[in-house]
KEGUVO-605862 format. One line per field, with one value per residue: residue number from 1; residue in three letters; x, y, z of N, C-alpha, C in turn. Coordinates in steps of 0.2 Angstrom, whole numbers, plus 5000, padded with zeros to 4 digits. Each point is the difference from the previous one (the first is absolute). Example, Ala and Ser with C-alpha at 12.3 -4.5 7.8 and 13.67 -1.06 7.14 Angstrom:
BEGIN
seq 1 2
type ALA SER
nc1 5066 4998
nc2 4972 5005
nc3 5039 4996
cac1 4996 5004
cac2 5006 5006
cac3 5000 5001
cc1 5004 4996
cc2 5006 5005
cc3 5000 5003
end
This chain:
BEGIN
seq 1 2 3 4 5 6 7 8 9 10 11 12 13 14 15 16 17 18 19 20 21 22 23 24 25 26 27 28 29 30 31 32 33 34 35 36 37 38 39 40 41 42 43 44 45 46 47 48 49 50 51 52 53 54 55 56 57 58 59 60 61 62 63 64 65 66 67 68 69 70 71 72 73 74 75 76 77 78 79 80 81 82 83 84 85 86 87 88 89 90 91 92 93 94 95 96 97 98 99 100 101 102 103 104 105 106 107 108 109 110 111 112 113 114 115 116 117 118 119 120 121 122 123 124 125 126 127 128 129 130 131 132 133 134 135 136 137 138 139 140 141 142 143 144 145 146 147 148 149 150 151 152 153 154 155 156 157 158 159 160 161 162 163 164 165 166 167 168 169 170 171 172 173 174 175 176 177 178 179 180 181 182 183 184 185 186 187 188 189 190 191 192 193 194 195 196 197 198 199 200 201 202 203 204 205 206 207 208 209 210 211 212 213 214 215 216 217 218 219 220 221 222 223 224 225 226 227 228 229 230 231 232 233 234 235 236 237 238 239 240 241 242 243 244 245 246 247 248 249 250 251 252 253 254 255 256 257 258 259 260 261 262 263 264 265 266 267 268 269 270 271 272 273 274 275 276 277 278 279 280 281 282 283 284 285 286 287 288 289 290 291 292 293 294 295 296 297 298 299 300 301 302 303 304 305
type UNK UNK UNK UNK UNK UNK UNK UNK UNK UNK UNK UNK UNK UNK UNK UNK UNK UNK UNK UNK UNK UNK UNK UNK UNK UNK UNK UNK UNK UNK UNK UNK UNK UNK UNK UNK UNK UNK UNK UNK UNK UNK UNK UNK UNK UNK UNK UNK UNK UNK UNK UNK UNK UNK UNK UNK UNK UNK UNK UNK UNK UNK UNK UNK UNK UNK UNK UNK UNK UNK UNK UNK UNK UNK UNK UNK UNK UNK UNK UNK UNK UNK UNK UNK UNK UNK UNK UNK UNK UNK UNK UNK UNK UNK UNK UNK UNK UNK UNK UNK UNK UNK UNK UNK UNK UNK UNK UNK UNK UNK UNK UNK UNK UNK UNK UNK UNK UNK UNK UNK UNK UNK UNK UNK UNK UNK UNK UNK UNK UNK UNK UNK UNK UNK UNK UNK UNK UNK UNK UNK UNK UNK UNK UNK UNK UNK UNK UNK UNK UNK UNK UNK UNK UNK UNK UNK UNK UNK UNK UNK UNK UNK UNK UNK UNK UNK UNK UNK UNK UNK UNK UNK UNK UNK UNK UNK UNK UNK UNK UNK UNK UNK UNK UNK UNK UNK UNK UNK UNK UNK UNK UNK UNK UNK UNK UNK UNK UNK UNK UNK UNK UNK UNK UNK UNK UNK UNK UNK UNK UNK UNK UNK UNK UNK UNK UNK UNK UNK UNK UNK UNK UNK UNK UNK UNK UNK UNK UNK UNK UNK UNK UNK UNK UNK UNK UNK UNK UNK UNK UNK UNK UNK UNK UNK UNK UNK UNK UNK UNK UNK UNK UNK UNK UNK UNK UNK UNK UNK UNK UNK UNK UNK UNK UNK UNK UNK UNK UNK UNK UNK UNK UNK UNK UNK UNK UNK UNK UNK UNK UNK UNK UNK UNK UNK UNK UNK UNK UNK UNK UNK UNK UNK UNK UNK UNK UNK UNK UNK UNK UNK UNK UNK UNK UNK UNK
nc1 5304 4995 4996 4998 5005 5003 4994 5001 5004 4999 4995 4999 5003 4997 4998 5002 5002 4993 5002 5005 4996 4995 5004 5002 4996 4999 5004 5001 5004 4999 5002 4998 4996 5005 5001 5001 5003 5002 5001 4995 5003 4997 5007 5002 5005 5001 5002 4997 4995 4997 5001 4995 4996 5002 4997 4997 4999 5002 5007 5001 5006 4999 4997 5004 5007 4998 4998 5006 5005 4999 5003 5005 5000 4998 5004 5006 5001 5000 5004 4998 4998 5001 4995 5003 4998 4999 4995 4999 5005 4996 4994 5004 5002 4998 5007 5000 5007 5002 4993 5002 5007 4997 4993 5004 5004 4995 4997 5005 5004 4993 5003 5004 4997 4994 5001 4996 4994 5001 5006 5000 4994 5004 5001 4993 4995 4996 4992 4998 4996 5003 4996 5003 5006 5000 4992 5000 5005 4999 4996 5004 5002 4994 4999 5012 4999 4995 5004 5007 4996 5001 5005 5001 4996 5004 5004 4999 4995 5004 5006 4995 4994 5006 5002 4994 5002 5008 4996 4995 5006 5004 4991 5000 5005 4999 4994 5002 5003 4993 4996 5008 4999 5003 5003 4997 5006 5003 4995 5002 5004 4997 4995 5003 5002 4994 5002 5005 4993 5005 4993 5001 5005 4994 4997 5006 5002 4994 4998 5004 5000 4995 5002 5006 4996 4999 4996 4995 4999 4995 5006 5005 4994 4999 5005 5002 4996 5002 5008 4997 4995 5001 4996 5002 5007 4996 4996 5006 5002 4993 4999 5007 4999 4996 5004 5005 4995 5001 5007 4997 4994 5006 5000 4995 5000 5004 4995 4994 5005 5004 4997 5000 5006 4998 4996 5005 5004 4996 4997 5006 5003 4993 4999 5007 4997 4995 5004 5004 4994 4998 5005 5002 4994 5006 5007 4996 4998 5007 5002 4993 5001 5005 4999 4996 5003 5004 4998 4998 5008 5001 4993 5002 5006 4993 4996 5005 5000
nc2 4523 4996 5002 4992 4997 5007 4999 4995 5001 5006 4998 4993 5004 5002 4995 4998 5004 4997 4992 5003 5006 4994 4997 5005 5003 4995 4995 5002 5000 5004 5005 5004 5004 5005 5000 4995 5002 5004 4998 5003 4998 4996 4998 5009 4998 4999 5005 4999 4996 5005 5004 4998 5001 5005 5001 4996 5001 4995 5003 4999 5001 4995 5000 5004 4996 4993 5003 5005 4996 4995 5003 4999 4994 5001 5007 4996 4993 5001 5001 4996 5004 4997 4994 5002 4994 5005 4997 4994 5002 5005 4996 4997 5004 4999 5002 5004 5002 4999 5001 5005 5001 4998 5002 5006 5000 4998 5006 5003 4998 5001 5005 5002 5000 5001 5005 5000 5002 5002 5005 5000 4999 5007 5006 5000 5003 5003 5001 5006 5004 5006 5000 4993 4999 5006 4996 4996 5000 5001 4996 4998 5004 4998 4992 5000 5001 4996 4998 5003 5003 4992 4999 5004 4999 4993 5004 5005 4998 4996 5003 5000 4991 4999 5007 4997 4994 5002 5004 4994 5000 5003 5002 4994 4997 5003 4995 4995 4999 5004 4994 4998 5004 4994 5003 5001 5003 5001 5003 5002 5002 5001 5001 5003 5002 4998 4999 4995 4997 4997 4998 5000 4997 4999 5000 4998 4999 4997 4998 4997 4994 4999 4998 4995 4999 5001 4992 5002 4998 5003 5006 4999 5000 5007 5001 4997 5001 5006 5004 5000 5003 5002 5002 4994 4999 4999 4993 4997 5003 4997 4996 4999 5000 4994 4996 5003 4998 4993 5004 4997 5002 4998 5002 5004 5005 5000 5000 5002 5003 5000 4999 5005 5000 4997 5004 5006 5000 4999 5005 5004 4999 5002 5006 4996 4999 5002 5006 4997 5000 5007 5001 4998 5004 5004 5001 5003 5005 5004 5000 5005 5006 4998 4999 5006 5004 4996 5003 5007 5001 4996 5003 5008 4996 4996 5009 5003 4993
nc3 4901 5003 4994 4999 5002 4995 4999 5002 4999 4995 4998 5001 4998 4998 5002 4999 4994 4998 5000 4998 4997 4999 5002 4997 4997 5002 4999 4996 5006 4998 4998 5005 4998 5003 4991 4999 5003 4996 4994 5000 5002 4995 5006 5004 5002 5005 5003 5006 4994 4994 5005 5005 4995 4999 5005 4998 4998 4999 5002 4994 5000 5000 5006 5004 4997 5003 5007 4998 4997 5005 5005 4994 5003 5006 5000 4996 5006 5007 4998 4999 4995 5006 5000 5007 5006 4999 5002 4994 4994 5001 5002 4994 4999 4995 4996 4994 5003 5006 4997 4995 5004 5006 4996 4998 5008 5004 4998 5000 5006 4999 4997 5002 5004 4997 4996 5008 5003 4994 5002 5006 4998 4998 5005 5004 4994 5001 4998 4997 4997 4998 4996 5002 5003 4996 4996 5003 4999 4996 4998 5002 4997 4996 5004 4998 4992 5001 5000 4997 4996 5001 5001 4996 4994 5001 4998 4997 4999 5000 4998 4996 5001 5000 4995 4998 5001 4998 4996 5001 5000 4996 4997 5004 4997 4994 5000 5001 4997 4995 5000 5001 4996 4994 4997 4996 5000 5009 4999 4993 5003 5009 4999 4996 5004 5000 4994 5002 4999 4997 5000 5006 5002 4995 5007 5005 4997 4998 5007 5005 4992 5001 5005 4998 4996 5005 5000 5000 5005 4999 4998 5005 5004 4998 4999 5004 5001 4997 5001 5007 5000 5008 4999 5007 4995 4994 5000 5002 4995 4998 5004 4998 4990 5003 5003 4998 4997 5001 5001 5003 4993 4998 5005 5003 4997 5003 5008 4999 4998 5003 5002 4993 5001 5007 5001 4996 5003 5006 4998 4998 5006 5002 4995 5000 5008 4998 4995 5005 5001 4995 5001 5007 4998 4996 5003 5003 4997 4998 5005 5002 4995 5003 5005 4996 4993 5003 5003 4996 5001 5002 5002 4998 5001 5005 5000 4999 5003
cac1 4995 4991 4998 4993 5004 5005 4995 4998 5007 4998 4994 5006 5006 4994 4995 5006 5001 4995 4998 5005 4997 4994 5003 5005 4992 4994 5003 5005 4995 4997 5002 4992 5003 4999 4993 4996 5000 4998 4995 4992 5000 4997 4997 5001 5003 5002 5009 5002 5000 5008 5006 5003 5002 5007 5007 4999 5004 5009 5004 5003 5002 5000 4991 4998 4999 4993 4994 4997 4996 4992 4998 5000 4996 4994 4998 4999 4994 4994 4999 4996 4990 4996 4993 4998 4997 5005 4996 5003 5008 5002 5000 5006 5005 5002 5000 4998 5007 4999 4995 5001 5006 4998 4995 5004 5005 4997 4995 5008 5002 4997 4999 5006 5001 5001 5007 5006 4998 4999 5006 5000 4998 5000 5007 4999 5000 4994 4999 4996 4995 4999 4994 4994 5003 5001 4992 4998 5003 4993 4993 5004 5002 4996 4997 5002 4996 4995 5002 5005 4996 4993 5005 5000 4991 4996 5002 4996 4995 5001 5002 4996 5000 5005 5001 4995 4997 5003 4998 4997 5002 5001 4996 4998 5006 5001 4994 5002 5006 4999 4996 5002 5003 5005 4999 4998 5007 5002 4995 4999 5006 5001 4994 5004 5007 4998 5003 5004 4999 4999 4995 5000 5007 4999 4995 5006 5005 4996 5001 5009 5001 4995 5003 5004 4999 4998 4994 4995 4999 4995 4999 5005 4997 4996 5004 5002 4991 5001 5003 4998 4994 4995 4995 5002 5004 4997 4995 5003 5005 4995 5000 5004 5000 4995 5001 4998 4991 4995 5002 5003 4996 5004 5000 4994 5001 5005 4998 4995 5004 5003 4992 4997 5004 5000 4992 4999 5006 4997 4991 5003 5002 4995 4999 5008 4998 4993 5002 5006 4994 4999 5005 4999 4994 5001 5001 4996 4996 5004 5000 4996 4998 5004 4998 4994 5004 5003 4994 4995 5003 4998 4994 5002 5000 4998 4996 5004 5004
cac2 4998 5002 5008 4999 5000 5004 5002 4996 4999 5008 4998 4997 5005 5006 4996 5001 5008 5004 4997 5003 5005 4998 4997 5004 5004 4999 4999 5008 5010 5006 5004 5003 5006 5005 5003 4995 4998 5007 5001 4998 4994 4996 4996 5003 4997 5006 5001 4997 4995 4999 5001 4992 4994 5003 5000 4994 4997 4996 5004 4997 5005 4996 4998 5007 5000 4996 5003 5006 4996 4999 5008 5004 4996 5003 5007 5001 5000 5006 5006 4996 4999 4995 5005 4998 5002 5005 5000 4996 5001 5004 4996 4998 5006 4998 5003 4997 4997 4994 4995 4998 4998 4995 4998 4998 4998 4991 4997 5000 4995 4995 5000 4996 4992 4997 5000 4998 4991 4997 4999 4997 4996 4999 4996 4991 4996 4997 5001 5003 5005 5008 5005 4999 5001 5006 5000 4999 5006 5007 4998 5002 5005 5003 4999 5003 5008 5002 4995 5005 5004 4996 4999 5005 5002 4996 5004 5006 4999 4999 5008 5006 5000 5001 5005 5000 4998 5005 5003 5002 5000 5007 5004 5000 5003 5008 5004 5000 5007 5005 5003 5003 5007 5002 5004 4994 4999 4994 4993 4997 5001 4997 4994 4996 4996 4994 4995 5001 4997 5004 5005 5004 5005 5004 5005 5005 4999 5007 5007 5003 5006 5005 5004 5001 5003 5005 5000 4997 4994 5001 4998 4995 4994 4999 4997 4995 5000 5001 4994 4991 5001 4999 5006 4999 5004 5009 5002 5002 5005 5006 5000 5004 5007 5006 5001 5008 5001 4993 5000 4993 4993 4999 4991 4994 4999 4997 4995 4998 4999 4993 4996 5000 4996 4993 4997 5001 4993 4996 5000 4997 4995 4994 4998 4997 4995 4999 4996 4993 4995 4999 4996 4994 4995 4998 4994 4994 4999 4994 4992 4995 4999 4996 4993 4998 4995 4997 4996 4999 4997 4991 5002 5003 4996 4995 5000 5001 4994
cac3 5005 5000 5003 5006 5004 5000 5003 5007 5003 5002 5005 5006 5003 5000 5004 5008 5002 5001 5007 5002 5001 5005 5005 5003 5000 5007 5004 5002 5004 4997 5004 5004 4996 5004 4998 4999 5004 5002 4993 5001 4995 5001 5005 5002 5001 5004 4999 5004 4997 4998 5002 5001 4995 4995 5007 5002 4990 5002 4995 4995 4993 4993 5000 4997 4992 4997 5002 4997 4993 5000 5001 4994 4994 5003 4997 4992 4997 5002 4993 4997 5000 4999 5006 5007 5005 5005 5005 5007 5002 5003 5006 5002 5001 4995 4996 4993 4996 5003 5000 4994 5002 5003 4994 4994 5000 5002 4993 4993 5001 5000 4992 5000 5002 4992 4998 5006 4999 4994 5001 5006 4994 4991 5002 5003 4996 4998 4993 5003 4995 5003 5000 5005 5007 5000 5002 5008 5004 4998 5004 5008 5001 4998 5007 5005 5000 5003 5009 5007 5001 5004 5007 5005 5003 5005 5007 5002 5001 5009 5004 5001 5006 5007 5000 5002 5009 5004 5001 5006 5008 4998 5002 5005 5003 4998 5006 5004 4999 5002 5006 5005 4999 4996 4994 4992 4996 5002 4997 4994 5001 5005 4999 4993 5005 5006 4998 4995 4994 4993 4998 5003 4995 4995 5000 5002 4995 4995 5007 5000 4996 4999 5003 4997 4994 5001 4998 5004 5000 4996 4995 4998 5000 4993 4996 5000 4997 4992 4996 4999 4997 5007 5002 5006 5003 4997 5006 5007 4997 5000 5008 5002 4998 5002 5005 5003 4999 5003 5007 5004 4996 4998 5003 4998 4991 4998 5000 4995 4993 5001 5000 4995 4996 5003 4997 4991 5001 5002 4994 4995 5001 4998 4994 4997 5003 5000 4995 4998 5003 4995 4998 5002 4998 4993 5001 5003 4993 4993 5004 4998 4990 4998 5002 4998 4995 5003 5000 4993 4992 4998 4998 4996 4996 4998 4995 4996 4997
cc1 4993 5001 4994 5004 5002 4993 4998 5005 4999 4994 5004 5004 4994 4997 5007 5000 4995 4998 5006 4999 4997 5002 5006 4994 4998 5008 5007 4997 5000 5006 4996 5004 4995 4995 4993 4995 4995 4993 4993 4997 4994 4998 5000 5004 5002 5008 5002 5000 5009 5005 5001 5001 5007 5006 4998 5002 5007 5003 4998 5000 4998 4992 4997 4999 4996 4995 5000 4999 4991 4996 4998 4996 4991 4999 4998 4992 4992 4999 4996 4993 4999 4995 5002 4996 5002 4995 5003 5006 5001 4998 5004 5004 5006 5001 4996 5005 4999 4997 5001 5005 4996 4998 5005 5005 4997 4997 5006 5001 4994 4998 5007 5000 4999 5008 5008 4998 5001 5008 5002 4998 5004 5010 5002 5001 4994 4996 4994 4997 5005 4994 4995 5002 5000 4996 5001 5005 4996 4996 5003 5002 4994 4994 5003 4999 4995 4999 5001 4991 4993 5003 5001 4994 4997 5006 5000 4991 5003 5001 4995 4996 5003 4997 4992 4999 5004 4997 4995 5002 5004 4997 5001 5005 4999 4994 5005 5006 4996 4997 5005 5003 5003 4996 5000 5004 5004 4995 5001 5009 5002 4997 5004 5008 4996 5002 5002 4999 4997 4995 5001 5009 4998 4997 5004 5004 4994 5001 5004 5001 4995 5003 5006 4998 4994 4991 4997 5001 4993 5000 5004 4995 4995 5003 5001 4994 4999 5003 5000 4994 4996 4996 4999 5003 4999 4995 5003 5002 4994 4998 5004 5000 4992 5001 4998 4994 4999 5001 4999 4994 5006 5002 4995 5001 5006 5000 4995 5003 5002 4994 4999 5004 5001 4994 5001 5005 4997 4996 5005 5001 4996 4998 5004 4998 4996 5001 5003 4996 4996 5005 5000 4997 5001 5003 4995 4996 5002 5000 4995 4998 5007 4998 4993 5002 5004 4993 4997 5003 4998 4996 4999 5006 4999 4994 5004 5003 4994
cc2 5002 5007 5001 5000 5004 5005 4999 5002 5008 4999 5000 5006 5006 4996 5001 5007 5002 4997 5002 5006 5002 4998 5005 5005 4996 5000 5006 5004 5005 5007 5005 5007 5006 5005 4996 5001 5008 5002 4997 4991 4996 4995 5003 4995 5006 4999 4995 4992 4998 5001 4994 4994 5001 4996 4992 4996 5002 5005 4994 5005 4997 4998 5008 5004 4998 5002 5006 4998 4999 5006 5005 4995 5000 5004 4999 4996 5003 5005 4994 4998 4995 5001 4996 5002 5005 5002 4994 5000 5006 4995 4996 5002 4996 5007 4999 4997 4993 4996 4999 4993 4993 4997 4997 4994 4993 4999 4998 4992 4993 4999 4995 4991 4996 4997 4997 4990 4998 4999 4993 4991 4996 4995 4994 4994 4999 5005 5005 5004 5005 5002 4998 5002 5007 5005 4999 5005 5007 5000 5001 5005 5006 5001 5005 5009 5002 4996 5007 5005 4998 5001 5008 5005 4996 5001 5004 4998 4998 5003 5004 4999 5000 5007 5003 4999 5004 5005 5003 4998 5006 5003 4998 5006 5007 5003 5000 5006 5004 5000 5001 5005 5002 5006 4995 4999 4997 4993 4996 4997 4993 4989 4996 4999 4996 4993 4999 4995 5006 5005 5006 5004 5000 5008 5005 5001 5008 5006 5004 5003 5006 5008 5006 5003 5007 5001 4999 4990 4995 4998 4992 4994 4999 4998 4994 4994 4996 4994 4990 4999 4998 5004 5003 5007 5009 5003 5002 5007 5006 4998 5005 5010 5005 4998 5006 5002 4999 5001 4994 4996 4998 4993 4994 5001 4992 4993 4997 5000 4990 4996 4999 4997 4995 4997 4995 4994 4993 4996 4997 4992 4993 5000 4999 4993 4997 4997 4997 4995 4996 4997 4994 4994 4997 4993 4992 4998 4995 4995 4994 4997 4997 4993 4997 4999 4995 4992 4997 4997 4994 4999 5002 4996 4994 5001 5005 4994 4997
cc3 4997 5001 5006 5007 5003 5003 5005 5005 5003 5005 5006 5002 5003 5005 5007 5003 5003 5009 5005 5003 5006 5005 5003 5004 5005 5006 5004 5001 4997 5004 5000 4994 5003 4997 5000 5011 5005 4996 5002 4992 5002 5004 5004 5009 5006 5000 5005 5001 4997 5002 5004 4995 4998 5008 5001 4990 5001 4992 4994 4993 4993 5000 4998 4994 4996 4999 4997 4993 5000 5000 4994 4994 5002 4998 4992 4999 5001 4994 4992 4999 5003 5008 5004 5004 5004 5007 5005 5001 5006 5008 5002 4999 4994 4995 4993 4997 5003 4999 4992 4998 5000 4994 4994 5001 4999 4992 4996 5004 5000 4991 4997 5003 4995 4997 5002 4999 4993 4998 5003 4997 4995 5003 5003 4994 4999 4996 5006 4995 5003 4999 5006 5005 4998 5001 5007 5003 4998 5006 5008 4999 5000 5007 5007 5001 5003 5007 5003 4999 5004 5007 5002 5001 5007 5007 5001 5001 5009 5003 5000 5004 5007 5002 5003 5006 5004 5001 5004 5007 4998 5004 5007 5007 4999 5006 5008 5003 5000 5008 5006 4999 4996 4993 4996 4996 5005 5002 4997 5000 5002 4997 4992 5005 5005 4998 4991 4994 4994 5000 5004 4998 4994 5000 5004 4994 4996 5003 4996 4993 4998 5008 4995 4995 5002 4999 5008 5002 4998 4992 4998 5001 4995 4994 5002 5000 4993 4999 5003 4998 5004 5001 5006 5003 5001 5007 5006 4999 5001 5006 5006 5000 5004 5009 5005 5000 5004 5007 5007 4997 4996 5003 4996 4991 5000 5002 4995 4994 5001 5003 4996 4994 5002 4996 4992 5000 5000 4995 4993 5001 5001 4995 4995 5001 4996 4992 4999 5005 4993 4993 4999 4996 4994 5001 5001 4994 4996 5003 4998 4996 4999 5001 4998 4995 5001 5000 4995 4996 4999 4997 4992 4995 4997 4996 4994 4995 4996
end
């Protein structure tokens, strides 16, 4: 047989395993792991979360096999020089194993299609280059690496807005709470269970492990600050730590804090505007110089002839 074949055909075997993978990984439930679940990790995930995920993911002994596979090809691969977003993986609550997983597995099965299409080809009966079809598959595969890393920057940029606007109803709620009397820890406690969108069971979830681990709640918001890279957060955290000072000007700090971050939102936001105003204009531009050479040619070819 062709050793090109005998090539193609290993491609082809490697390209399944790999879309095999992937598709056990997105679609098989995961089994919650009690260390996993106690340990101050980087999505910081409260127990209670998981413990409902774990009671609600259907038994399957043979998906749980898969999924500890996926589970162990995550870790080997997080162990690999290679540079992630770990700011915006950590907004999306994305691992480095998982997002590597993700990166490698689509860039390997878009490098492959090549090779599959030029089989596929060669068995029909028809007459196709490999170098070329091998080439384009590169060049895909080469767009799909820098794809999964444009896509998951471009959702973490969103989350981080979400997390932003939550947050100043965060503040709004925490004035609240204190001004009917609560202490600044079931403050801070009480106002992240007013509701259950995310942003907010991200900031119960810091709480509680920061409780458990025996930190201050302060400092769990500074941390968790740090690692989505909100500055926001820092400043509630040092709003809170001098409570005790401010004694009932705390109210009004937390209100003028969130006015203040309504303000900066806003302002950003006209000028996103303002630039995609300016934008706009480009289009209109080529337009015209299209249609003005469009014009001229006749002209310019008839003094050219």
């Amino acid at each position: 047989m062709n050793p090109v074949v005998i090539g193609v055909l290993a491609a082809g075997a490697v390209f399944g395993l790999a879309v095999g993978v992937l598709v056990i990984y997105w679609l098989v439930p995961q089994r919650v792991s009690l260390h996993d679940a106690l340990a101050l990790d980087r999505t910081m995930l409260s127990a209670a979360v998981l413990e409902q995920e774990a009671l609600l993911a259907p038994a399957n002994p043979a998906g749980s096999r898969w999924a500890g596979f996926a589970r162990r090809l995550e870790d080997r691969l997080a162990g690999w020089r290679l540079t992630t977003p770990d700011e915006s993986l950590a907004l999306i609550e994305w691992s480095r194993g998982r997002f590597l997983l993700a990166r490698v597995g689509f860039t390997l099965a878009a490098v492959l299609i090549g090779p599959v299409f030029w089989l596929l080809v060669t068995v029909a009966g028809g007459s196709v280059a490999f170098a070329a079809s091998q080439g384009l598959s590169l060049l895909i595969g080469l767009a799909v690496w820098y794809g999964v890393g444009v896509w998951v920057t471009g959702q973490a940029a969103a989350r981080k807005l979400e997390m932003r606007e939550a947050l100043m109803s965060y503040l709004i709620l925490l004035a609240l709470y204190k001004a009917s009397g609560e202490g600044m820890l079931s403050a801070l406690q009480q106002a992240a269970t007013t509701s259950d969108a995310w942003t907010f069971r991200r900031i119960d979830a810091r709480l509680a492990a920061s409780l458990r681990a025996g930190l201050s709640p302060q400092a769990g918001l500074r941390q968790l600050g740090e690692e989505l890279g909100i500055s926001e957060i820092g400043d509630v955290a040092d709003i809170a730590a001098t409570a005790s000072l401010q004694g009932a000007g705390v109210f009004t700090t937390l209100l003028a804090r969130a006015e203040a971050l309504r303000n900066q939102m806003q302002s950003a936001a006209e000028a996103e505007a303002a630039g995609r105003s300016v934008q706009m204009g480009i289009p209109k531009v080529m337009l015209v110089m299209a249609g003005v050479g469009f014009l001229m040619y006749p002209l310019i070819i008839g003094i050219a002839g």
